[in-house]
Structure formats: C-alpha cells, structure tokens
C-alpha positions in Angstrom: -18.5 32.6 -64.4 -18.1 29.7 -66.2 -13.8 29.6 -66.8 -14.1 25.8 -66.6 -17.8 24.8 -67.6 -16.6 20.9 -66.5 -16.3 21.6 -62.8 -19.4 23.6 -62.4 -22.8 23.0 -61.1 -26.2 24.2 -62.0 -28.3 24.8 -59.0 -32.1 25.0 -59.3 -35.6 25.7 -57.5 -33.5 28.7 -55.7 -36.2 30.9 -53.3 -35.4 34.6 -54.6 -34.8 35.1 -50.4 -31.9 32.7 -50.6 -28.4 34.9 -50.7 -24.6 34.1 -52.2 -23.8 33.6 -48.8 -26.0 31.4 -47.2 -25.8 29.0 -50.5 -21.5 29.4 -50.5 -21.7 27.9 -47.1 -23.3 24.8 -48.1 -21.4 24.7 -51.3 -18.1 24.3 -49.6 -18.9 21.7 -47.7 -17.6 19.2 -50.0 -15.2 21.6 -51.8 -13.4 24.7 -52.4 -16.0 26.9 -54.6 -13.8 28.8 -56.9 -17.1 31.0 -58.2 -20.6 31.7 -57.5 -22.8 33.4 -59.3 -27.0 33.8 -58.9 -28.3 35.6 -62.2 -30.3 38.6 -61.7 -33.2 40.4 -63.9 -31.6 43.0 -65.7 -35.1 45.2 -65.0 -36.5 44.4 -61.8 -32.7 43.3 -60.5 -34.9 40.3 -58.9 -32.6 36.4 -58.8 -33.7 34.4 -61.5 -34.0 31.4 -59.7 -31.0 29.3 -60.1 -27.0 29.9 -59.3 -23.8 28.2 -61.0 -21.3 27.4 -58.9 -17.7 26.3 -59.8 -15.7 23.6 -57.9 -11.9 23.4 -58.1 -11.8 20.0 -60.3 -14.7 18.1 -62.4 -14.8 15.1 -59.4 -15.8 17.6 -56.9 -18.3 19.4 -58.7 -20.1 15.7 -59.6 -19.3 14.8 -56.0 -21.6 17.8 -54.7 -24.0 17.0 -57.4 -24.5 13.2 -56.2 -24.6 13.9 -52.2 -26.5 17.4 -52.3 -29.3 16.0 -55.1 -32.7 15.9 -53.0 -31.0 16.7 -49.9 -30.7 20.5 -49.3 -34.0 22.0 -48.6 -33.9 26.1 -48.3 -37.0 28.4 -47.7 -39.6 25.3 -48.4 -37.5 24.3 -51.5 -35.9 21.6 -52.5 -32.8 22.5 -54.4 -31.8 21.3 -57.5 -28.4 20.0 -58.4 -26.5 19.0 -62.2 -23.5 19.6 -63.8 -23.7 22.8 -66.1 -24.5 21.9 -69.6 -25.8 18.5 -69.0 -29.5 17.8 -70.1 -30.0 14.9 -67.9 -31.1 14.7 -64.4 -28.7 14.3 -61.9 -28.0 10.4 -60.5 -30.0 9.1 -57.6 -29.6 9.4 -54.2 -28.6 5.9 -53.7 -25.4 5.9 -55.8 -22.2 5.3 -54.2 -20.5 8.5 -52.9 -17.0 7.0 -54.5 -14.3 9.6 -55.8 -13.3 8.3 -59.6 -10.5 5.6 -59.3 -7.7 8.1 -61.5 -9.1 11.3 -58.9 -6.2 12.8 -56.8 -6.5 11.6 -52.9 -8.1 13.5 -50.5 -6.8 15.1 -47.5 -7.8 13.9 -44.0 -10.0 17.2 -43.4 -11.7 16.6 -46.5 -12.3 13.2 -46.0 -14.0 14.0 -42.6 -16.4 16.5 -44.4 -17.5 13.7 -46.7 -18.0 11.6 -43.6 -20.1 14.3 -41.9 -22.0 15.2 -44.9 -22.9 11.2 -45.8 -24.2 10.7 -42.3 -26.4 13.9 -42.5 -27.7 12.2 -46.1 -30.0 9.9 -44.0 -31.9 13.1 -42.1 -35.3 14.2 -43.3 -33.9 18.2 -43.9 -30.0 19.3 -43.8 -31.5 23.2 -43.5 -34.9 24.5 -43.2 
C-alpha cells in the first residue's frame, strides 16, 4: 500500500466483521480503487480497525472522502473517511460535490455514479 500516499484514503470505525470485499464495493462507487488494504494484528491476526484505500488520482480520492463522510453505515458503525496523512477532519457533509476546475472530465458512466450516489446522500443509512 501506499505507492501514491496523495490519492489514498484513510478509512475508520471499521467493525472487525466488515471484509475487503464488502468495503471494495462501496469504494468503487465513485472510483477505480487501485489498492485496499485492512491491517491485521500480527498475534491474534484480528483487523485493526481501519483500511487505506487508494484511488486512481488525488480528486477522486477527496471526492470519496467528501460524499462518503457520515454517510456509510456498516455493522452499527458509522465509517470514517480522510485523506491518508492528513490530521484534520474531513469537510462537512454540506460541501459542494464539485470536481477541482484543472481535474480531467469525467466520463458519462462516471458521471451517472456521482448522480446516483448524491441522491442516496439525502437517505438516513446507504447500508445497514
């Protein structure tokens, strides 16, 4: 993990029953996860509690930072969400869901995820 520290995402609050493949599928919802990794005990082989995941380019990986924030909810836990390295919480819920003004276009199918995912912002749980 960690080949480009600027497009990954430290993910919190993770239940020890959540697995690498239930959290990849919500990861890639706004993105093309290039790594995942959920560090493990080295004695009891038990997850630690958080996961790093790494997003094909900086804008996506602050992307999924601002629309997951407070949204995903797994195994009565709210999931934490912030760029890797940073010691700051991530932004609020109520900031604009804007890609940078200098980041590349997106493509149509990508644009309807962000659609889909910003009208599932306003219900009370995205997963139980």
């Amino acid at each position: 993990m960690g080949r480009n520290p600027s497009c990954t995402v430290f993910i919190g609050n993770l239940d020890e029953k959540v697995t690498d493949r239930i959290l990849y599928e919500i990861l890639i919802q706004v993105g093309r996860v290039v790594d995942l990794h959920i560090p493990r005990d080295k004695e009891t082989n038990r997850q630690k509690g958080y996961a790093f995941a790494e997003y094909e380019s900086e804008e996506i990986a602050e992307y999924a930072v601002r629309l997951f924030s407070g949204l995903v909810r797994l195994h009565n836990k709210t999931l934490r969400f912030a760029m890797s390295g940073q010691d700051k919480p991530s932004q609020s819920i109520g900031t604009p869901l804007t890609p940078k003004p200098n980041s590349p276009p997106l493509t149509r199918t990508h644009s309807q995820h962000i659609g889909e995912m910003e009208m599932l912002r306003d219900s009370p749980q995205l997963i139980k």
